[in-house]
C-alpha positions as CSV (number, residue, x, y, z in Angstrom):
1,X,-29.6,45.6,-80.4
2,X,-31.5,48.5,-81.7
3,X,-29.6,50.8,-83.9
4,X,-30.2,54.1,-82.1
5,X,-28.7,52.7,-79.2
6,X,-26.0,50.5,-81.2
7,X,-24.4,54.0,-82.8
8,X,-24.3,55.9,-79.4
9,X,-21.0,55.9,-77.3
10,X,-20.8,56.6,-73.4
11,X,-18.1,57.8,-71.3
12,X,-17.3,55.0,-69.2
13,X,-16.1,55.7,-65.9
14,X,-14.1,53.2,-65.3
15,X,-12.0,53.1,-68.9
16,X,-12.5,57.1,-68.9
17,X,-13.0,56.7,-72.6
18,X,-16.1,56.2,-74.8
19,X,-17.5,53.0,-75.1
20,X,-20.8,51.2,-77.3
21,X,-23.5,49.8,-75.5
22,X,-22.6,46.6,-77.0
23,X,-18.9,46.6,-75.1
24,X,-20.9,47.5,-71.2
25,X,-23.1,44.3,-72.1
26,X,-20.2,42.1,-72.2
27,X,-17.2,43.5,-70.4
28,X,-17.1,40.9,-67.8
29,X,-14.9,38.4,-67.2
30,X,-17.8,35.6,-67.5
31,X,-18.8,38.0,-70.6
32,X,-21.8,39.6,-68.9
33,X,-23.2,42.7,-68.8
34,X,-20.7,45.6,-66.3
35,X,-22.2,46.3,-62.9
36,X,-23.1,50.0,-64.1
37,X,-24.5,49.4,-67.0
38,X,-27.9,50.9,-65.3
39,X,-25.9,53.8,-64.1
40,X,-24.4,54.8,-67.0
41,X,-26.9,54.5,-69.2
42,X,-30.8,55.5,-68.1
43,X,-30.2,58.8,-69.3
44,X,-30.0,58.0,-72.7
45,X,-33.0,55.2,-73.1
46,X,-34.7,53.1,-71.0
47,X,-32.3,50.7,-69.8
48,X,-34.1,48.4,-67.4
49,X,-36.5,47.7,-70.0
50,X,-33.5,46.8,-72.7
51,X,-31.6,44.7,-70.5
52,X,-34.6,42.8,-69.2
53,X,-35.7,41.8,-72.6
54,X,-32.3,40.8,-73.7
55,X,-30.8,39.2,-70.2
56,X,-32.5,36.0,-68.8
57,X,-34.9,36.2,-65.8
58,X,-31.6,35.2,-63.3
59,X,-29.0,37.5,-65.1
60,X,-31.0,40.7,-65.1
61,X,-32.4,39.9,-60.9
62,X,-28.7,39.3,-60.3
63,X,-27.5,42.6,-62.3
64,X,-30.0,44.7,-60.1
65,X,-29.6,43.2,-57.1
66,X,-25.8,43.3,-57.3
67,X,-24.3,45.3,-54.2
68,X,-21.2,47.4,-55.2
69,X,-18.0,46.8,-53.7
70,X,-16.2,49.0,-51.7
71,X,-12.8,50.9,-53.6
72,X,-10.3,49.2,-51.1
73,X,-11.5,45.4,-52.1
74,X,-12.1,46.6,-55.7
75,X,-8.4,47.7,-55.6
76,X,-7.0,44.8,-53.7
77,X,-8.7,42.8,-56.6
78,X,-7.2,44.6,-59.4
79,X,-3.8,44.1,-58.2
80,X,-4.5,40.5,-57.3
81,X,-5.6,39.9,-61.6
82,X,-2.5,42.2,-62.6
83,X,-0.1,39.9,-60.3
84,X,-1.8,37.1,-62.1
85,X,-0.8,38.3,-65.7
């Protein structure tokens, strides 16, 4: 990762706290990259072109192609993974 880009922090929506570049690549469960990494970041650099030199061919297709879910499933899911715990 590029240093500019290591050192800057985003507020991430969904943690409402800052967070490095380097966490959104690998927040997953399966260690991949979040869902809105695009969304979060193409106002500070030029985040297409980042995560399609540093994501295989199928990871980045599958990373822009991915359709967001809707809040009510989302939340179902959440509580599903915190029954789990």
């Amino acid at each position: 990762m590029e240093p500019e880009i290591e050192n800057q922090n985003r507020r991430c929506p969904r943690l409402g706290s800052p967070v490095p570049l380097s966490y959104c690549m690998k927040c997953n469960d399966n260690h991949r990259p979040c869902g809105k990494v695009i969304d979060c970041w193409w106002e500070f650099f030029d985040i297409k072109s980042y995560l399609e030199k540093n994501l295989s061919t199928e990871d980045f297709t599958e990373l822009v192609n991915q359709k967001p879910q809707d809040k009510i499933t989302s939340i179902l899911e959440l509580i599903e993974k915190a029954k789990n715990r």
